[in-house]
C-alpha positions as CSV (number, residue, x, y, z in Angstrom):
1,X,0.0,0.0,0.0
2,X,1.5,3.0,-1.0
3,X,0.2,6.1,0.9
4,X,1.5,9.4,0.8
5,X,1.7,10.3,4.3
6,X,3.6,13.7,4.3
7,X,0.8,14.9,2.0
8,X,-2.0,13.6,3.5
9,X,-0.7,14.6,7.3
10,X,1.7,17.5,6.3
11,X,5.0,16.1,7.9
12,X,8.2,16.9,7.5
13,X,10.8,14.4,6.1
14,X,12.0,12.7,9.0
15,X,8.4,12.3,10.6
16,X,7.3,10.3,7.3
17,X,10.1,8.3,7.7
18,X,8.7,7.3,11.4
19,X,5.6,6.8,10.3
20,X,6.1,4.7,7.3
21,X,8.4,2.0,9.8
22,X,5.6,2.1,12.2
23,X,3.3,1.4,9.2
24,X,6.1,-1.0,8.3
25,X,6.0,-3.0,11.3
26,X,2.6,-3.1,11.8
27,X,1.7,-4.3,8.6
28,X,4.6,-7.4,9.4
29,X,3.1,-8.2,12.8
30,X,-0.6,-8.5,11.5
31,X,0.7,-11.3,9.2
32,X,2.5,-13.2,11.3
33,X,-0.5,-13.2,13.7
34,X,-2.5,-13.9,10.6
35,X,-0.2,-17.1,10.1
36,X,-0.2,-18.1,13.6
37,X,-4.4,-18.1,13.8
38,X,-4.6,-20.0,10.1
39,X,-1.8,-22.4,11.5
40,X,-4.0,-23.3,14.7
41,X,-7.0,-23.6,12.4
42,X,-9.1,-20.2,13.5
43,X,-11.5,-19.6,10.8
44,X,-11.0,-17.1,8.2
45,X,-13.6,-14.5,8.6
46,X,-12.4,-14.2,12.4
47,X,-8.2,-13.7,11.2
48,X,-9.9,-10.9,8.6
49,X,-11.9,-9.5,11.5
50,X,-8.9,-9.8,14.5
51,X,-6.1,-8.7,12.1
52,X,-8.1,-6.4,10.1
53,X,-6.0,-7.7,6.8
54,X,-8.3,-8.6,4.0
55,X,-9.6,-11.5,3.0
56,X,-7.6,-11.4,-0.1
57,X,-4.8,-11.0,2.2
58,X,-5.7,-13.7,4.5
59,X,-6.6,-16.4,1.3
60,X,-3.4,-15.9,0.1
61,X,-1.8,-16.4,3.4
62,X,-3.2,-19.5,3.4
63,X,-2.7,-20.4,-0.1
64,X,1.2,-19.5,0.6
65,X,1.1,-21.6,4.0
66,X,-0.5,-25.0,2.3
67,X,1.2,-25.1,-0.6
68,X,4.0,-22.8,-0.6
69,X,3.3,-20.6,-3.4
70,X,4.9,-17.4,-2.9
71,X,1.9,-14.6,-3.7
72,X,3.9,-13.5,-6.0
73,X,2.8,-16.7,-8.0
74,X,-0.8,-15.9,-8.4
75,X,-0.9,-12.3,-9.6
């Protein structure tokens, strides 16, 4: 997702550099929760509604997880 935050919240270089490692991060710990819930069998709609990832998101997770393809492999 590519957001321009210093336009949308007027802030100055090194601020948007804070808030795109935050966004960063966050993004990276919402799919490793993503994977732990699929990997102890949670149902999807609740990993979509706990993670707040999309279903796309979460389908490919899963895709990815049971048969190793990469989602670069299915776009």
């Amino acid at each position: 997702m590519d957001t321009n935050w210093q336009e949308k919240l007027k802030l100055d270089t090194s601020s948007v550099a804070l808030v795109e490692s935050r966004f960063a991060r966050t993004t990276q710990s919402q799919t490793d929760v993503a994977k732990w819930m699929l990997d102890e069998w949670m149902p999807m709609d609740l990993v979509v509604a706990i993670t707040g990832l999309p279903l796309e998101t979460v389908v490919l997770l899963e895709l990815e997880m049971t048969f190793g393809i990469g989602t670069h492999d299915l776009h």
